[in-house]
N, C-alpha and C positions, 0 to 999 in steps of 0.2 A: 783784563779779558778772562773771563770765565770757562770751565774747563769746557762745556758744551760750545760755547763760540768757538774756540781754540779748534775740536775736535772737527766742525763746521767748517772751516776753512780748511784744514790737512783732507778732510774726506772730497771736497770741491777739488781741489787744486790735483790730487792725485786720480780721483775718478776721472776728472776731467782729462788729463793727461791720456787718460786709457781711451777715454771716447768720444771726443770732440771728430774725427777723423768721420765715426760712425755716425755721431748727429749731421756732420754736412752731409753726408749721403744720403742720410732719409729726409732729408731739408728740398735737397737739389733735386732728388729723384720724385722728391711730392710736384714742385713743378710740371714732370713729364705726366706723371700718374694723373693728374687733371686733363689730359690729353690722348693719351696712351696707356691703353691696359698690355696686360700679357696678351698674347697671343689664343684663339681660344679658337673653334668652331661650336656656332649657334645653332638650338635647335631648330630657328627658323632657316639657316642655311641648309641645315640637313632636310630640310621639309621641301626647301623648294627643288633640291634634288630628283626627291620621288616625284611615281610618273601619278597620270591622274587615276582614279579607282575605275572610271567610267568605261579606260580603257579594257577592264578585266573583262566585258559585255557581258553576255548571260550564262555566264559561267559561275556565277556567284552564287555560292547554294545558302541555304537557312541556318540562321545561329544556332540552330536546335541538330544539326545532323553538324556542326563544326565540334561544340562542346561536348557530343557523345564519343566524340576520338580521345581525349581525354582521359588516365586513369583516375580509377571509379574510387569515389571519394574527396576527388578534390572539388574544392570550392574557389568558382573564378572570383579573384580581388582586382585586377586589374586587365580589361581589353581592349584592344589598339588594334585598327586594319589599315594598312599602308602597301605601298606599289615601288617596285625600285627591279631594274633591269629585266621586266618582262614578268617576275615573281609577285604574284599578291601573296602576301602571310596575314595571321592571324599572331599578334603576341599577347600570350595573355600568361599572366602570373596568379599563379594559386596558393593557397597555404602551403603548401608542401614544395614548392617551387615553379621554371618556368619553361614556358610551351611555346614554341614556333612552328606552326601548323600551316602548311599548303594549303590552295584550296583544293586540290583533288588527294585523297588520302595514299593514291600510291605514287603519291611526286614526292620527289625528296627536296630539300633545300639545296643549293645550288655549293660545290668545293671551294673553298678560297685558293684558288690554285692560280698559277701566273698568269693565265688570260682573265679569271673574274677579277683578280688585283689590277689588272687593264683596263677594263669597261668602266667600273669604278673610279680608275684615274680621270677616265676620260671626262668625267661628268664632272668634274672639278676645273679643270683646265684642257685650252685647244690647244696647249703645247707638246711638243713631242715630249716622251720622259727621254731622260740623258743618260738614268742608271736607275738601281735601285739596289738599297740598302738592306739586309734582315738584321732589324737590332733584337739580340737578347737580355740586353740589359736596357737600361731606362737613357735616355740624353736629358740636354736641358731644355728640349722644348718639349716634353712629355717627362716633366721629375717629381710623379704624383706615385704613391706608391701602389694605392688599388688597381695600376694599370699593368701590372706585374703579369695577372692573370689571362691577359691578353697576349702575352708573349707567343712564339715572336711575333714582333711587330716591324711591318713592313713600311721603309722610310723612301717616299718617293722626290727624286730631285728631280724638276721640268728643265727643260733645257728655252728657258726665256730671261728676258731682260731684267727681272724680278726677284729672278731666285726661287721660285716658288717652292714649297718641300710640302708634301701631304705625308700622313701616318696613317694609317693601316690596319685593324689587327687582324693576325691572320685566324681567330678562332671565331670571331662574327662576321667578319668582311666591316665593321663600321668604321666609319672616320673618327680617329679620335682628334688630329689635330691637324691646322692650315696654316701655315705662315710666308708672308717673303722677306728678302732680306730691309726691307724696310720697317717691319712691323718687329723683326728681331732686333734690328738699331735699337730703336726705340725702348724698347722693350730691357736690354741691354743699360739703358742709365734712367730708365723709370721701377718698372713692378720687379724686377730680380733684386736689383739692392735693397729696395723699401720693401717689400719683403721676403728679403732673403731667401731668394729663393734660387739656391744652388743647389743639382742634385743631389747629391753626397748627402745633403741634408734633409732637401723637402720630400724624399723617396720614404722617410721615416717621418709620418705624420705626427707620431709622440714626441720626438726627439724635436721637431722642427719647432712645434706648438710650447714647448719648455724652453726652447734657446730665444725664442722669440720673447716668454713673459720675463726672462732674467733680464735678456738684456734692456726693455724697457726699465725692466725692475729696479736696475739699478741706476738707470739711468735717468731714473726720476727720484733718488736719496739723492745723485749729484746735483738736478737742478732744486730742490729741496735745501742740499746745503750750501749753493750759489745765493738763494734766495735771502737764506738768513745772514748771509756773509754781504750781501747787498745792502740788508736793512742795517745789518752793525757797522758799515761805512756811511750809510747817510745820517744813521742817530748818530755817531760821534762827528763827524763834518758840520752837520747844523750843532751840536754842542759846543765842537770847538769858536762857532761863531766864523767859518773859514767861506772867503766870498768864492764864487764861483759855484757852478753844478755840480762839478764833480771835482774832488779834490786829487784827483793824478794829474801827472805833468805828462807822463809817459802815454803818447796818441793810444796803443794800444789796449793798455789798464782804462785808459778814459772813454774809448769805446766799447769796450767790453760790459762796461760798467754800466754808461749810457743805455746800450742795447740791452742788458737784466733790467733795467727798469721799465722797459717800456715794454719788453717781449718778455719777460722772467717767466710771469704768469703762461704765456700761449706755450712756452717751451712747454713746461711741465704739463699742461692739459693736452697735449701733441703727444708728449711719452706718454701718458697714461693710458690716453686714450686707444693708444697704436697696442700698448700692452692689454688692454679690454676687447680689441679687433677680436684675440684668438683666445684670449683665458674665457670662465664662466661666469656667472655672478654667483657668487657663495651662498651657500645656504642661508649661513648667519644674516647675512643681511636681509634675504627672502628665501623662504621657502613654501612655494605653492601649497596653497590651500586645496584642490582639486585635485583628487588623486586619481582621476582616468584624464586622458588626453581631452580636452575639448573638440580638438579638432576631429578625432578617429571616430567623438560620437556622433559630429555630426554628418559623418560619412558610413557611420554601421547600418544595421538595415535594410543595404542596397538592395534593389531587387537582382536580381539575376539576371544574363542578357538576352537567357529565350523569353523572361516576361513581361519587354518593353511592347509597349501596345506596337508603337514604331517601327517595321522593319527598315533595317539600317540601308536595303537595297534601297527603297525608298528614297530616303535621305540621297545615294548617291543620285539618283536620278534626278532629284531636285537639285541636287547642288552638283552639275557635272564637272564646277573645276576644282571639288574636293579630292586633296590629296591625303588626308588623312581624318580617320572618324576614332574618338575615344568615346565607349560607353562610359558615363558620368551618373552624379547622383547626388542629390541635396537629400540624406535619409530617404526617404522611400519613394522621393521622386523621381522618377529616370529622366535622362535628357544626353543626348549625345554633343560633345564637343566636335564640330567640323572646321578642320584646317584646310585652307587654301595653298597656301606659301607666304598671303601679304597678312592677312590675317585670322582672324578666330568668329566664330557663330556658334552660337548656344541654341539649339533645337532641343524641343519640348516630345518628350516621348510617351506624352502618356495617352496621347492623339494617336489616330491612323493617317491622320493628315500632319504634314509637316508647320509644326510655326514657332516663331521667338519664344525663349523660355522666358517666363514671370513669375517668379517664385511672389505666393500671399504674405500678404503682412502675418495672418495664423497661423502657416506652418511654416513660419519662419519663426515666431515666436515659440509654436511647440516646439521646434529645434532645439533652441536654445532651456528652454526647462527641461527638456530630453536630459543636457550634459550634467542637472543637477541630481535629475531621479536615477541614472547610472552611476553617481559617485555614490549612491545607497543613503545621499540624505534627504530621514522625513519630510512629509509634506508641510507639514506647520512650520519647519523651519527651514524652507528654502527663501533665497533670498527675493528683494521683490524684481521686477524687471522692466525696464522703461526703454521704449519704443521711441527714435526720430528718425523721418525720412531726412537725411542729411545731401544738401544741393550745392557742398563745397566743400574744398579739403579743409584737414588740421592736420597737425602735428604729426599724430600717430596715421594718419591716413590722408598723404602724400601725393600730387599729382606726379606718375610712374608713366607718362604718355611717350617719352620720349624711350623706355625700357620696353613698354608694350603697345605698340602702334597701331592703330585700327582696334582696340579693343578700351569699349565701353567703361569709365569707372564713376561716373556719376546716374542720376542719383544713387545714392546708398541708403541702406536699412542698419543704422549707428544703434547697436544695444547696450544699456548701461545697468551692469547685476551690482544689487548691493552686498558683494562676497567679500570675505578678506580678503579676496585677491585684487579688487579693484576691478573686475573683468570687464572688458567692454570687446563686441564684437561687431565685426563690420563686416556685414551680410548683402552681397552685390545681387541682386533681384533676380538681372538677367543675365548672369554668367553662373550664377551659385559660389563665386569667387570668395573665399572666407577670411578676414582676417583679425586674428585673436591680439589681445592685448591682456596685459596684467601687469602687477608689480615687476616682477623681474624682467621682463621684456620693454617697461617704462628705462629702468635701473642701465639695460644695454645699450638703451637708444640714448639716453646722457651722454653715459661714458664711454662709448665710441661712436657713433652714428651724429651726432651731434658737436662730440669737441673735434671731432677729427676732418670731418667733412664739413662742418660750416653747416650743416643741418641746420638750422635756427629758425623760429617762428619770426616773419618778418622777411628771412633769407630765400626760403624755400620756395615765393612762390615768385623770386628775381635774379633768375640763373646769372647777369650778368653783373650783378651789384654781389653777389656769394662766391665769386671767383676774381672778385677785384678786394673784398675781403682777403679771400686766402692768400694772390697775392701779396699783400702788406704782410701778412704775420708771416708768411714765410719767407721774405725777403728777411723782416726783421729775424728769424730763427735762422737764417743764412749770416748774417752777419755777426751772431753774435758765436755761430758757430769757427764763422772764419778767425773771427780775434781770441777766440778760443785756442784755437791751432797755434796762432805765434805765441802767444802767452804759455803754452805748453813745451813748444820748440824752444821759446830762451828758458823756460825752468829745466828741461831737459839739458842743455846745456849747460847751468849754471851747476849743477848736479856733477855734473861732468868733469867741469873744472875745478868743483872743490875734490872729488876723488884723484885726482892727475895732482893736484896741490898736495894732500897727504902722502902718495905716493912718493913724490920727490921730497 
């Protein structure tokens, strides 16, 4: 046996030691995690919240007497009009930061004080509240650290059958989070072990995102050095000409071994890929060829929101069960996003009259040679660019109908640039909905999006046959993780007794 075998097996046998405990847990909890996420509040829940805009009647003044409230010099990037406890606001974020604007200029926004923390409850749950909490530290159903800034945050317990707990903060009045004690069960042996997410820890997003790549890290050298400690048992069992599979007598060396052959592989492409979840892809391997954002170009340009042909009152009155309107923009095309609660509609603002947006195949294609003439290269040497209305998913562009429900994603406008980068971009007609692809975003969807969730061409478009996959491999990652444990428990043992043996 060779000094690297030698070294192969001591690295197996003691890593393993250390983390066999850890791999059943992200084994087991992948289980729930196909069933149960953390606990969260949706933006669609928050939307069905707010009241309708229709209700504000004609009290809705002109985009052009909203934005002169504003100080002078800002430039709106992003605005949003929504309804919630009687209050229509305007939110809009400028270069220089962000605005919550009334509609009458001498109204003020409403105090998070103990009765609006009420009304708020109320819209959440018909149950009485039982108490209420002010947390100034973080718990573990809010253990994100950016939520700091919200402190304190107000922790509401319903007095029902459920458990229910809402969160609070007291500096915007928003919800940040919903749960009952069922969705914390849950939650409890799926998304907090698998990923770790205990506050202490995940309050510090650097510190979380580095304990997270180590322990992968290393916990793919130990199945690494299982694997070659597998192969140097079967090349010497078939050398030695010895009949049988596996050459242990001992049930659990024989299963142990068993289950590395046939799950070794999915172990380590499980570690990896769980370590790929939160690391980046490195440079070395790619490093973009496009030096401005593709996406930011194709979103610069915007017009303004006093100069949509469209007034947005308009809009409400066509659409009176809009709860919420974002002024949008494919480059210089205006069109408003209108939310209902159950779904999304894309209106075209460059009309006085209201209708579906349709973004052209031309200024869809200028769009796109937009993103090369802002990265400042020549015309002779941009790359060429090819046009398909695409009438089905693939790989990189995914049927998401079950994440985004009533909202449009076929057909598509599929661009393919002949860049270093590989670029292809998927141009949604009638939402303006974008989504970018390149080498390094290929490189992330491999190694995590695909090894880890069964993403697979083939899988993707047969929810029931990609979760009777993962269960196999994780049944098999469970077992080999269990004879892992006793195999470590008697070496721990045997450890034990030679030190008690020198002793005496």
């Amino acid at each position: 046996m060779n000094i690297i075998t030698k070294l192969m097996y001591s690295l197996h046998r003691i890593l393993g030691t250390l983390l066999c405990i850890l791999f059943l847990m992200w084994f087991l909890s992948a289980f729930v995690m196909m069933y149960h996420r953390f606990p969260r509040v949706s933006a669609k829940e928050k939307l069905q919240k707010q009241e309708l805009l229709s209700a504000s009647g004609d009290s809705l003044p002109d985009i052009t007497s909203v934005l002169s409230r504003l100080p002078k010099g800002e430039k709106v990037k992003k605005l949003t009009l929504d309804r919630s406890l009687g209050q229509t606001i305007f939110h809009i974020r400028t270069n220089k930061g962000i605005h919550e604007l009334h509609l009458d200029p001498s109204d003020t926004l409403s105090i998070i004080d103990n009765e609006r923390i009420r009304q708020i409850a109320t819209l959440w749950s018909a149950s009485p509240i039982a108490y209420i909490d002010t947390l100034h530290t973080l718990d573990q159903w809010i253990p994100f650290g950016e939520l700091k800034k919200e402190m304190p945050i107000y922790k509401i317990h319903f007095a029902d059958d459920a458990k229910t707990q809402l969160y609070i903060s007291s500096q915007s009045g928003e919800v940040l989070q919903l749960s009952n004690k069922n969705e914390r069960f849950w939650a409890w042996l799926g998304a907090i072990p698998h990923w770790v997410y205990f506050t202490w820890l995940r309050q510090d997003a650097t510190l979380w995102s580095k304990t997270v790549i180590w322990l992968s890290g290393i916990g793919c050298l130990m199945v690494i050095a299982g694997i070659w400690v597998t192969v140097d048992v079967w090349r010497r069992t078939r050398k030695s000409h010895r009949q049988g599979f596996s050459p242990y007598r001992k049930k659990w060396y024989h299963w142990h071994y068993v289950s590395g052959i046939f799950f070794g592989i999915f172990v380590l492409t499980f570690t990896f890929s769980g370590m790929m979840s939160v690391a980046d892809i490195p440079e070395w391997i790619h490093k973009p060829a496009l030096k401005s954002s593709p996406l930011r170009t194709l979103q610069a340009k915007a017009p303004q929101p006093e100069d949509y042909t469209l007034d947005y009152r308009t809009v409400i009155t066509s659409f009176p069960k809009v709860r919420q309107i974002e002024w949008s923009n494919f480059r210089k095309h205006p069109y408003y996003t209108v939310k209902d609660g159950k779904g999304e509609q894309y209106i075209d603002a460059t009309d006085s009259v209201p209708h579906t947006l349709q973004l052209q195949e031309k200024e869809i294609r200028e769009g796109v040679e937009s993103v090369y003439a802002a990265d400042s290269i020549p015309a002779h040497q941009r790359p060429e660019i090819h046009m398909t209305l695409l009438n089905h998913f693939e790989t990189y562009y995914r049927d998401m109908s079950s994440m985004y429900r009533g909202r449009s994603q076929l057909p598509v406008w599929k661009i393919t640039v002949d860049d270093p980068d590989r670029s292809v971009f998927y141009i949604h007609p009638e939402t303006g909905i974008i989504r970018y692809v390149n080498t390094s975003s290929r490189w992330k969807y491999w190694s995590y999006t695909a090894m880890h969730r069964m993403r697979l061409p083939g899988l993707n478009s047969n929810t029931t046959l990609r979760k009777t996959v993962l269960w196999i491999l994780l049944l098999g990652g469970t077992v080999t993780s269990v004879t892992g444990i006793v195999l470590s428990i008697n070496y721990v043992r045997r450890k034990c007794r030679k030190k008690q043996k020198r002793l005496l």
